[in-house]
C-alpha positions in Angstrom: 112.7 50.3 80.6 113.6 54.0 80.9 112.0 57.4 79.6 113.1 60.6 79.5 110.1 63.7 78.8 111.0 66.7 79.7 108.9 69.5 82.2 109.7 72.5 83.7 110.2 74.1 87.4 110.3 77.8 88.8 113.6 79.4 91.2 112.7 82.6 92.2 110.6 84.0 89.2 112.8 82.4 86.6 112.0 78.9 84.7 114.6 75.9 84.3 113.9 72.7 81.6 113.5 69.4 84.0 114.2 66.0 82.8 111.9 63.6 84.6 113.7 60.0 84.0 111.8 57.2 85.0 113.1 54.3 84.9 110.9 50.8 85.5 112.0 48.0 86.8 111.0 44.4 88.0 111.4 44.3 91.3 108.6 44.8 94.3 106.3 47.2 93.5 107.6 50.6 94.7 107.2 54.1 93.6 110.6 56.2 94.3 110.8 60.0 93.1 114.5 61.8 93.3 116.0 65.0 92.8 115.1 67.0 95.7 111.2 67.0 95.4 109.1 68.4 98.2 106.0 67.4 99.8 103.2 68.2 96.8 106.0 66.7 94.4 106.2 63.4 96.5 102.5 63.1 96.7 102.8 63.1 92.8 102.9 59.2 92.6 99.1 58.6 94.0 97.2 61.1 92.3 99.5 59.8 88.8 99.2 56.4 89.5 94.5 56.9 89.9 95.1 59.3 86.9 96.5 56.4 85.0 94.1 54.0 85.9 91.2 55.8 85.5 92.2 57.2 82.0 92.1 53.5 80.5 95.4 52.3 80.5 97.5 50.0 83.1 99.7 51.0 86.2 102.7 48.6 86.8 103.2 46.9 89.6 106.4 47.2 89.2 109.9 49.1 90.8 109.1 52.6 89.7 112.0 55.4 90.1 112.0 59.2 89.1 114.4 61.5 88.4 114.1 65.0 88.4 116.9 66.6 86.8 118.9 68.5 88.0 119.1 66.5 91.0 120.9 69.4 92.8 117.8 72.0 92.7 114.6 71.8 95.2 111.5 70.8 93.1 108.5 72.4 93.8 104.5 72.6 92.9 102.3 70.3 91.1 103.6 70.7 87.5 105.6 67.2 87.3 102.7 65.1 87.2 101.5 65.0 83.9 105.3 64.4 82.5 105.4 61.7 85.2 102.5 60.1 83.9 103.7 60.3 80.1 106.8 59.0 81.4 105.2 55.6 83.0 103.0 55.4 80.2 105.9 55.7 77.9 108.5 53.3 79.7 105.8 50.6 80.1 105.3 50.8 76.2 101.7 51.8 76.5 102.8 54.8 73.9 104.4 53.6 70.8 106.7 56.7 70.3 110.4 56.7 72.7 111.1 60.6 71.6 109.2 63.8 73.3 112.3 65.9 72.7 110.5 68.5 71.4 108.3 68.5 74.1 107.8 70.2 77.6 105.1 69.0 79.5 102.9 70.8 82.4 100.0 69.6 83.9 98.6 68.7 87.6 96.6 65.3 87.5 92.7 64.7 89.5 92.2 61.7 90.3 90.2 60.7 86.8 92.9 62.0 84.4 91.5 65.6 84.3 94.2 68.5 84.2 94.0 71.2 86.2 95.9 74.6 86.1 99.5 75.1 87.8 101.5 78.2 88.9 104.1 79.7 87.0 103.2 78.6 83.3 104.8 82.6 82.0 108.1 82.5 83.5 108.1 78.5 82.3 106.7 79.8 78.7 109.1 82.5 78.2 111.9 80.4 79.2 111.5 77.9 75.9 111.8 81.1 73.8 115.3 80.2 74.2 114.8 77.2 72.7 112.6 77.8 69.1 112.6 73.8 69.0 110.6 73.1 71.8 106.5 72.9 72.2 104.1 73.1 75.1 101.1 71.1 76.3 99.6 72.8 79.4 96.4 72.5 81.2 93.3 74.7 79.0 93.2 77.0 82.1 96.9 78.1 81.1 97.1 77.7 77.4 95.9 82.4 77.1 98.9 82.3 80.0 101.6 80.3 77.8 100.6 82.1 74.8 101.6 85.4 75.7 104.8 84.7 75.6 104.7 84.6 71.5 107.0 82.1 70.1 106.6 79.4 71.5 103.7 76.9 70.3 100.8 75.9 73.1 98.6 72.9 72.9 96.0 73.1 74.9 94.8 69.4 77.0 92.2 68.8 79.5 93.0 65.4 79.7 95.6 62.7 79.9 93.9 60.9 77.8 93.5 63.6 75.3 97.5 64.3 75.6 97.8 60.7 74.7 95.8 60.7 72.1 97.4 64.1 70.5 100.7 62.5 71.0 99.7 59.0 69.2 96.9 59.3 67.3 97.4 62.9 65.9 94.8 64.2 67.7 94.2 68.3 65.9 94.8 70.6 68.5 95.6 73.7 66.9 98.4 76.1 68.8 96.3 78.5 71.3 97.3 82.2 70.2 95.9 85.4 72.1 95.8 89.2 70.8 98.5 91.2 73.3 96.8 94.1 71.5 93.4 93.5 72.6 94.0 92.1 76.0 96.0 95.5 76.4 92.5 97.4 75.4 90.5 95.2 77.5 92.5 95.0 80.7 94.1 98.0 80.7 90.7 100.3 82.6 91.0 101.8 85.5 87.9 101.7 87.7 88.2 104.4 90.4 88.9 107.9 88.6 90.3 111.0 89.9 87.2 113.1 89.3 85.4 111.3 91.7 87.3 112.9 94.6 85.9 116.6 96.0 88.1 118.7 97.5 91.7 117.8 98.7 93.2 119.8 95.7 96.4 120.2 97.4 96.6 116.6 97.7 95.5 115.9 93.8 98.7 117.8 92.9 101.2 116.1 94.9 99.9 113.1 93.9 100.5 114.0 90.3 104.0 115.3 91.3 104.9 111.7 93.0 103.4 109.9 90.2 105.6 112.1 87.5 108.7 111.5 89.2 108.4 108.1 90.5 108.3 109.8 94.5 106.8 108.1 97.7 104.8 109.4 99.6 102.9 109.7 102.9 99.8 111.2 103.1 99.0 112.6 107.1 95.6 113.6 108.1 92.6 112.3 109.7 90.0 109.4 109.7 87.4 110.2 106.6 90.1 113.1 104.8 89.9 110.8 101.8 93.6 109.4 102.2 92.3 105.4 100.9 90.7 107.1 98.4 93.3 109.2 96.9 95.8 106.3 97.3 93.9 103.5 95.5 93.5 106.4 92.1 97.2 106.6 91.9 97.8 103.7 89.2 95.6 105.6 87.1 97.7 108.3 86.6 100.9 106.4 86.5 102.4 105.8 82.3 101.0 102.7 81.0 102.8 99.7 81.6 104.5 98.6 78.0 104.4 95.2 77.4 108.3 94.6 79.1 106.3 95.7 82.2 103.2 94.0 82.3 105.2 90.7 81.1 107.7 91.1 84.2 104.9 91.5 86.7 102.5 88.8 85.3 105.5 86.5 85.9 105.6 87.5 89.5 102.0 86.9 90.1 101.9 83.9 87.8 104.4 82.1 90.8 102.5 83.6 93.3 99.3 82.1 92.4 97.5 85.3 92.5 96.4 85.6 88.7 92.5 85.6 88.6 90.7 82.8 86.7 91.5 83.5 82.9 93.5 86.6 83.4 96.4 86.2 80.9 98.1 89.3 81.1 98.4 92.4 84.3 98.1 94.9 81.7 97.4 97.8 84.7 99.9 98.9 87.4 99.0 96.6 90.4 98.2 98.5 93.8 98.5 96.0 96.6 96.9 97.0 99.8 98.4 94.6 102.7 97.0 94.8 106.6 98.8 96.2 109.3 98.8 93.1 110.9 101.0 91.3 107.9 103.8 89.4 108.5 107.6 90.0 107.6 107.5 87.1 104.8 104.4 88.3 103.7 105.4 91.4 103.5 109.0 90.8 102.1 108.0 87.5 100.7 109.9 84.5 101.8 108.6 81.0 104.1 110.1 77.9 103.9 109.5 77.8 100.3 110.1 81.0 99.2 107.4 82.9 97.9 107.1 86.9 96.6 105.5 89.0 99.1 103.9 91.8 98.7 106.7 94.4 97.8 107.1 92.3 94.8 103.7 91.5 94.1 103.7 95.7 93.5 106.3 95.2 91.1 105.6 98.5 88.5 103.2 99.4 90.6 101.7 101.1 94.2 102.3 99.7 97.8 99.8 101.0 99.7 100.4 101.1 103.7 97.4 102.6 105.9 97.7 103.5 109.2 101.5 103.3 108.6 102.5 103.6 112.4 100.1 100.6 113.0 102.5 98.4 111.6 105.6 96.2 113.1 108.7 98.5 113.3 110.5 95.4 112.3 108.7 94.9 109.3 108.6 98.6 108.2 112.2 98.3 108.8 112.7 95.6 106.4 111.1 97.5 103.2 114.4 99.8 103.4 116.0 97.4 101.5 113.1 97.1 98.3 112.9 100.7 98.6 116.9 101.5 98.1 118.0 98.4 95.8 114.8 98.0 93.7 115.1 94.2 94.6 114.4 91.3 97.4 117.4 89.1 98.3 116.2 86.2 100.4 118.7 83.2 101.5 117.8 80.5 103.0 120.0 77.2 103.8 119.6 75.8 100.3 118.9 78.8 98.2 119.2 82.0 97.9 116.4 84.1 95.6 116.2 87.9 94.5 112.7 89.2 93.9 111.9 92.4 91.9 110.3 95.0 93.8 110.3 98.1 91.8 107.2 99.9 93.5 106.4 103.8 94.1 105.3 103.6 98.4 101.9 105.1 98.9 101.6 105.8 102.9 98.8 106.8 105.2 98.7 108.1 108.9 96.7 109.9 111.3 98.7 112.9 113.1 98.0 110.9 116.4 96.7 107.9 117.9 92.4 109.2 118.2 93.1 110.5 114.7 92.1 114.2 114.8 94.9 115.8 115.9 94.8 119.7 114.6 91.5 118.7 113.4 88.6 121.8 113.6 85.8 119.5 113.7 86.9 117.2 116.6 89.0 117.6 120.1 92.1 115.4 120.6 92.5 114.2 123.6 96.3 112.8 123.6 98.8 114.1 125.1 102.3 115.5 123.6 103.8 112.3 124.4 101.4 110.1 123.2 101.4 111.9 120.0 105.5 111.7 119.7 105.3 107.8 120.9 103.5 107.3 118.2 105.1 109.3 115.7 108.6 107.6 116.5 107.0 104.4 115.6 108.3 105.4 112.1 112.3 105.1 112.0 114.2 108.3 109.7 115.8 105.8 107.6 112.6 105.1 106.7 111.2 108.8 106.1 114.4 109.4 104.7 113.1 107.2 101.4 110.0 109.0 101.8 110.0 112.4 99.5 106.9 114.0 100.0 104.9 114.3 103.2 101.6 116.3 102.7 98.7 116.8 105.1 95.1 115.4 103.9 92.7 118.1 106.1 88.6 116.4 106.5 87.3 118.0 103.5 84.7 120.7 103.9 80.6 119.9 103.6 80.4 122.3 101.2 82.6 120.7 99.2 81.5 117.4 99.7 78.2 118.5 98.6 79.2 119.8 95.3 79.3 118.5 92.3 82.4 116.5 90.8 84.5 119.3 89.1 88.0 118.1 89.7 90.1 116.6 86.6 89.9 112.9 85.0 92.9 110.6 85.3 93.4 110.4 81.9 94.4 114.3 81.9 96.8 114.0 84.9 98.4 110.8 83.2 99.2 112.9 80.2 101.1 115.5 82.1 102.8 112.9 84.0 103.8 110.9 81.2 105.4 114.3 79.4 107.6 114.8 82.8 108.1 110.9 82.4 110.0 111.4 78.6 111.8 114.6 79.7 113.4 112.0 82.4 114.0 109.0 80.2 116.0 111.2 77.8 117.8 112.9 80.9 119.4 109.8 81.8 119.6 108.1 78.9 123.3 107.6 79.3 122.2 106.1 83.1 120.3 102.7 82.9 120.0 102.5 86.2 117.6 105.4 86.7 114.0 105.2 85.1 112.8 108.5 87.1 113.5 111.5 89.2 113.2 109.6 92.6 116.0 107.4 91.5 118.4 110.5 91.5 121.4 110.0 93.8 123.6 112.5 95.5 126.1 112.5 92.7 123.5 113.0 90.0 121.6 115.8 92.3 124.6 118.0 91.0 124.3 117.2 87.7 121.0 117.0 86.8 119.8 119.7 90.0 121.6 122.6 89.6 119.9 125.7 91.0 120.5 129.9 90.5 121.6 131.8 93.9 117.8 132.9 94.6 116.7 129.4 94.4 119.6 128.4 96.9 118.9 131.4 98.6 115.1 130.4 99.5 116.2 126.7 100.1 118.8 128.0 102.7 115.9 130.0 104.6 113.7 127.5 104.5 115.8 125.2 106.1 117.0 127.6 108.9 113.4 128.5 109.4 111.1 126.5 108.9 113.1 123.8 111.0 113.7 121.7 107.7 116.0 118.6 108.4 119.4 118.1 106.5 117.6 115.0 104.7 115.0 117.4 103.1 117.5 119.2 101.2 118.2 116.1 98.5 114.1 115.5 98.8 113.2 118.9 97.8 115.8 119.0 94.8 114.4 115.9 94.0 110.7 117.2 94.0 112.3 121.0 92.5 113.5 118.7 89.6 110.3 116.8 88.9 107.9 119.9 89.5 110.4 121.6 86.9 109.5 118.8 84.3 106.0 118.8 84.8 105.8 122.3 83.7 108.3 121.6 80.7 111.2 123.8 81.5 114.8 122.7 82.1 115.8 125.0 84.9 115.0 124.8 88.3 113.1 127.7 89.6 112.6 129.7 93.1 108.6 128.8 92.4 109.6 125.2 92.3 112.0 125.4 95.1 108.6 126.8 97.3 105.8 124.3 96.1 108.5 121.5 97.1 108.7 122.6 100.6 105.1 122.4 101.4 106.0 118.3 100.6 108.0 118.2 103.6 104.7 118.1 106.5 107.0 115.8 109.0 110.3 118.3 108.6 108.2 121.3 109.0 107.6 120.0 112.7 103.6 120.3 112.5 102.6 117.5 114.7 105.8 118.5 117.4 
């Protein structure tokens, strides 16, 4: 006999309906899956075939063969085996009902019927959207998951038994529904808050310029300056992510695995953190089975790299890509994937190997070429995507010791998201930009254009102060957003100058 229930699978971090065909014949008991599975999807057939047994009903010993379809597309995870199991069931005549068209089913099987949760339910979720005809039974763990993409009805089974018995017998399961609104309210805190950092005012403010305009940066200075600290409050301060946002990253971390246990929804800009010691794929993302890496995983969000000269030239060297395109093209023999990776950069360094470099407090002891050895660990084509470069000095004991006096995130945010409207109506007519930092050379004259004085003082400061010809797009790029911030459409002189002192590396302090 033959069955036909229908699934789904993840390429990249978009979803695909699967038709798993099983067909059951009498011939020596065998248990035979097609259509390009891989290893967890082969391993499907013993922990369906306990599952079945152990949830009451009867495993044939019979000639078993699956299909996944499209037989021309790698199959991966653990999703299959609860429509495998449905299918048996189904082909054996163990279910009265032949028809499941409306359908999809997700699930991974223990060995006593139980479901467990899988990877990727969103992307899967959104994709029947398309399709207003279709339903979904997933695991309970992924029913809040499913649900937020509205739409599409989710039944919620812990049990092949219970799936059976909602599928025959009727079973009331009602649809599982979740309030975007409130999961919004609730997930959308920020912890760590600006006003808990003393000192470092200069810092505070570029910050706040890099978060208005969408700039990276790289934040110089030594051990204990407060550089981790100032990084990890920069999603704070960044717009809130609208629900297009949140959706697009949660489906990125939903194929990743890294969702926490019940988290529905990312409703706050992530800020990945990776060690100097990761990888290129983890980095980049990729493996024999491709996987997002951490560029993507900061989709919307912050990449934060400390001790940036610690890491692998070749992997710094890789992020020039994500950082120009916006976007993580992987091939590989079978496949080839594109990943978003849509992040602002958040760098940190110390001006020298021992760290304290120009540092009051403590005596360097490396020498000039030590310090430019490990200076040149970072290429220019990578500084070159890096706009601001600002020193973080050890903040002062008096300082330390005073009270908390500096502004709250939630003030900051509301200048930056002002400078953030003035940009999306600049370039409305340009889709492709979202912020300053976007700006090409092309748009630099139209949307840049500065008086003779302004020029005048960009001209000195680049004969000098020893500025390179790369700073001159950065600091009209920084002119522009500093502009915004303070709500006038001209660029002005006073701009020009704060800009400059966002160009550390160019200035030649550390030479």
């Amino acid at each position: 006999m033959l069955s036909i229930v229908h699934s789904s699978a993840v390429v990249g971090i978009d979803a695909y309906i699967v038709g798993v065909e099983t067909d059951i014949s009498p011939q020596l008991p065998a248990f035979t899956t097609v259509g390009l599975p891989e290893t967890a999807v082969k391993e499907s057939k013993d922990r369906v075939k306990a599952a079945i047994r152990n949830s009451g009903f009867y495993f044939p010993s019979k000639k078993i063969t699956v299909n996944l379809a499209p037989a021309d597309i790698k199959k991966m995870g653990t999703a299959f085996d609860l429509p495998m199991a449905v299918g048996i069931l189904a082909a054996t005549g163990q279910i009265r009902r032949d028809d499941f068209d409306e359908f999809v089913f997700l699930g991974e099987l223990s060995l006593d019927g139980k479901l467990r949760e899988i990877n990727g339910v969103l992307p899967m979720a959104m994709k029947l959207r398309e399709d207003r005809s279709k339903k979904l039974i997933v695991p309970k763990g992924n029913a809040a998951e499913a649900a937020i993409a509205e739409g599409v009805p989710v039944f919620p089974v812990d049990s092949l038994a219970q799936t059976i018995n909602f599928l025959e017998n009727g079973e009331s399961i009602q649809p599982f529904t979740v309030d975007i609104n409130r999961l919004f309210e609730e997930a959308s805190i920020y912890a760590e808050d600006f006003s808990d950092v003393k000192g470092q005012i200069h810092a505070k403010r570029a910050l706040e310029v890099a978060a208005a305009g969408g700039h990276n940066i790289l934040m110089i200075g030594p051990p204990g300056s407060g550089k981790t600290m100032l990084a990890r409050r920069i999603p704070g301060i960044l717009p809130r992510l609208s629900l297009e946002e949140a959706l697009d990253t949660t489906k990125i971390h939903s194929v990743a695995g890294t969702l926490k246990d019940g988290e529905a929804l990312l409703a706050t800009r992530p800020f990945r953190a990776p060690h100097h010691t990761i990888s290129d794929a983890g980095l980049i993302g990729g493996g024999v089975y491709p996987k997002p890496g951490e560029v993507s995983l900061a989709h919307h969000g912050v990449l934060f790299l400390d001790e940036l000269a610690e890491y692998k030239k070749s992997v710094l060297d890789m992020m020039r890509q994500p950082l120009e395109d916006g976007k993580v093209t992987i091939s590989r023999a079978v496949m080839t994937l594109s990943y978003p990776s849509r992040f602002m950069l958040a760098a940190a360094m110390n001006p020298c190997p021992c760290g304290y470099y120009g540092d009051n407090s403590h005596e360097c002891k490396c020498s000039t070429g030590a310090i430019e050895r490990y200076r040149s660990r970072i290429s220019g084509p990578l500084l070159d995507r890096i706009d601001i470069h600002i020193e973080v000095p050890a903040v002062k004991l008096k300082e330390l010791t005073a009270a908390p006096s500096g502004e709250r995130s939630v003030e900051i945010r509301e200048r930056v998201n002002k400078a953030r409207d003035i940009q999306l109506k600049r370039f409305a007519d340009r889709p492709v930009i979202f912020c300053n930092a976007h700006m090409g050379s092309k748009d630099l004259r139209n949307y840049c254009p500065i008086d003779d004085k302004s020029a005048n003082l960009l001209r000195v400061a680049i004969n000098r102060l020893g500025l390179s010809a790369r700073a001159y797009d950065r600091i009209l790029k920084v002119s522009r957003t500093i502009a915004d911030i303070s709500g006038v459409e001209s660029i002005a002189p006073e701009h020009i100058s704060e800009a400059i002192q966002y160009r550390a590396l160019d200035r030649n302090l550390w030479s």
